[in-house]
C-alpha positions in Angstrom: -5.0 10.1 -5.6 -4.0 6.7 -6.5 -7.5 6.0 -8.0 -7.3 8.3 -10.2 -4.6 7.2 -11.9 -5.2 4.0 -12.1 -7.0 3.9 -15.2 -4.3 5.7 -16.9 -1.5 3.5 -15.7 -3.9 0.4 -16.9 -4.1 1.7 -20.0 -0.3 2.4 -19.9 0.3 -1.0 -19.4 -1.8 -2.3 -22.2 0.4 0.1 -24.6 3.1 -1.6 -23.3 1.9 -4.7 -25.4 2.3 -3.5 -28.1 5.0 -0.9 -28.3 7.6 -2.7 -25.8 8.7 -0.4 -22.7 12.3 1.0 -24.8 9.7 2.6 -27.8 9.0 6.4 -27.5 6.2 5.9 -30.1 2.9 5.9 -28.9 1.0 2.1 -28.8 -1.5 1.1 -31.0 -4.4 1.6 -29.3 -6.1 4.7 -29.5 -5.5 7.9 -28.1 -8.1 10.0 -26.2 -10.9 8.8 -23.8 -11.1 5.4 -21.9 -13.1 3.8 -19.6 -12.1 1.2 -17.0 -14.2 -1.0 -14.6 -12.4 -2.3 -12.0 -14.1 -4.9 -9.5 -12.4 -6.3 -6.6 -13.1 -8.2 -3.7 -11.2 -8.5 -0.3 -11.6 -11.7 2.0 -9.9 -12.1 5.5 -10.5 -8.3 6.1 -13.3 -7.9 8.6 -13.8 -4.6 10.4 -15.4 -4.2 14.1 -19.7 -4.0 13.1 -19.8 -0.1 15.0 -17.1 0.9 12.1 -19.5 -0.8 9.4 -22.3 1.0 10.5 -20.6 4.2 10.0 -19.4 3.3 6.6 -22.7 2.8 5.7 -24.0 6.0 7.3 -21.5 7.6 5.2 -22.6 5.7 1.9 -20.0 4.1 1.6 -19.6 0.4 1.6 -17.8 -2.4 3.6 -14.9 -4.0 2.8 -16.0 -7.9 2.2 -18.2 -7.8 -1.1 -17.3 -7.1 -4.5 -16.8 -3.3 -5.5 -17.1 -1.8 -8.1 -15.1 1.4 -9.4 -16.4 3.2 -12.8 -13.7 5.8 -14.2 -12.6 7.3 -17.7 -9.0 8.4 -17.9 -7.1 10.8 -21.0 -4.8 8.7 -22.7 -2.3 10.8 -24.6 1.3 10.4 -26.0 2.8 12.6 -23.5 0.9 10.6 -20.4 1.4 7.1 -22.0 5.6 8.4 -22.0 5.7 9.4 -18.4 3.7 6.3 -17.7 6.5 3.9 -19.4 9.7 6.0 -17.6 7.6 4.8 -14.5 7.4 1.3 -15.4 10.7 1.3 -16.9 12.1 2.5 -13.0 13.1 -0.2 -10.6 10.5 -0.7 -7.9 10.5 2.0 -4.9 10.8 1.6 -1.5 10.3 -1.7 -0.1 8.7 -3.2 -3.0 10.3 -6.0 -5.7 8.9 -6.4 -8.7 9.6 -9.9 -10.6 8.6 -11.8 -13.6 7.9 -8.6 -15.8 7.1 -9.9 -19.2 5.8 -8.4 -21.9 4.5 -10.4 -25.3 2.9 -8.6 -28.4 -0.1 -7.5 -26.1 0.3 -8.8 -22.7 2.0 -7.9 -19.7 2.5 -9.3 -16.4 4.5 -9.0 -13.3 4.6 -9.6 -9.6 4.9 -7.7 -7.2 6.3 -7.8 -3.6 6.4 -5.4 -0.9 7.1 -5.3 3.0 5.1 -3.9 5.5 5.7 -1.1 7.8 4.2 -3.8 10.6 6.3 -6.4 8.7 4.9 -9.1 6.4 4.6 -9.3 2.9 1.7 -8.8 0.7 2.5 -10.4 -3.1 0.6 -9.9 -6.2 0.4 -11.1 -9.7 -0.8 -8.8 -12.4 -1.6 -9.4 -16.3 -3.1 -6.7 -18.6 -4.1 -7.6 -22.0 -5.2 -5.8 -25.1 -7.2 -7.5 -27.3 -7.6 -5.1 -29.8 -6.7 -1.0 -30.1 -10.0 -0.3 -28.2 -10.4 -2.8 -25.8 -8.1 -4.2 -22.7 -8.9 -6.5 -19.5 -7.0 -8.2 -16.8 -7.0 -8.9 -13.5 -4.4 -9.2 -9.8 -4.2 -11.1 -7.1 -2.8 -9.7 -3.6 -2.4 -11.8 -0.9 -0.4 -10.6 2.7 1.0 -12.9 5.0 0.7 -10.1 7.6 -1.9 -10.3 10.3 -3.9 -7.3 10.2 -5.0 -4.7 13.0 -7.5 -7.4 13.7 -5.2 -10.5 13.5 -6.8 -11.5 9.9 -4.4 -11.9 6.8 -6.3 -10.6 3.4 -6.8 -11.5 -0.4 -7.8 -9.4 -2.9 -9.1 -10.2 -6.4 -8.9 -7.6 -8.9 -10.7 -8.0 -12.4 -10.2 -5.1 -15.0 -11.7 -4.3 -18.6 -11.4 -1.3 -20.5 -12.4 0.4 -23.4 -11.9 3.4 -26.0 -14.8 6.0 -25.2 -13.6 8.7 -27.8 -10.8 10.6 -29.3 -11.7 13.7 -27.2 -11.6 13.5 -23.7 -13.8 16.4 -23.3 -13.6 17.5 -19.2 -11.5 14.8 -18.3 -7.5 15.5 -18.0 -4.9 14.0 -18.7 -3.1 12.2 -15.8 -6.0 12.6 -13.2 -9.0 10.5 -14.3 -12.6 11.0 -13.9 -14.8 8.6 -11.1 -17.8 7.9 -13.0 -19.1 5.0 -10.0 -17.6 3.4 -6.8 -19.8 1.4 -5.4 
């Protein structure tokens, strides 16, 4: 599931401050247990009200407001590795990625892919460690592709993170922990 490693490739991406994508040392920032808030909010995205109901029946929310997602992630050598072979790997399938830049800790890129249903959705991304136990960033996505509904959609991503504990106790490697999605 992509949420789950989300936190991990976060945290992967602060490392890459740091250590520079080419290094097979791990970064410094500490190794073990992190947590990451992630809190994002979609506009131009409006669902029929019947399928809102039933998302809310469920417990589960609507797209519109601002979520929030709660989740601790393992961050070892071995995972932060795999992580920056990923990174290092052009983009795959119909997705670009531009404007990768990495200073002394922070990263950026953008990001473009095409839709199935044609269109683009874009993105900007910048991670940034500010010390070895704390990261935050944010994203932007916008798509100039009309939805199932006609609508086009932005989402706004913020992101902060921070060092839990050198054991990671439950939590695995690779396939983070939700804590809270709201």
């Amino acid at each position: 599931m992509v949420l789950q490693r989300f936190p991990v490739l976060l945290l992967a991406m602060c490392a890459t401050l740091a250590a520079g994508a080419q290094s097979t040392t791990p970064p410094p920032v500490k190794m073990g247990l992190w947590e990451t808030t992630v809190t994002s909010q979609m506009s131009g995205f409006q669902l029929p009200p019947d399928v809102v109901a039933r998302l809310k029946a469920m417990g589960r929310s609507a797209p519109g407001g601002p979520h929030t997602a709660v989740s601790q992630g393992c961050l070892t050598p071995e995972e932060w590795q795999k992580s920056m072979e990923k990174m290092s790997q052009p983009a795959s399938g119909d997705c670009t990625i531009t404007h990768r830049q990495m200073e002394t800790r922070k990263f950026s890129v953008d990001v473009s892919c095409k839709s199935e249903h044609g269109g683009t959705t874009t993105g900007h991304w910048e991670i940034q460690a500010t010390d070895d136990e704390h990261s935050h960033g944010s994203g932007h996505m916008a798509s100039d592709a009309a939805g199932p509904n006609g609508q086009h959609f932005t989402m706004d991503m913020t992101i902060n993170s921070h060092f839990v504990s050198a054991n990671c106790g439950d939590v695995k490697p690779g396939n983070a922990k939700i804590i809270r999605h709201d």
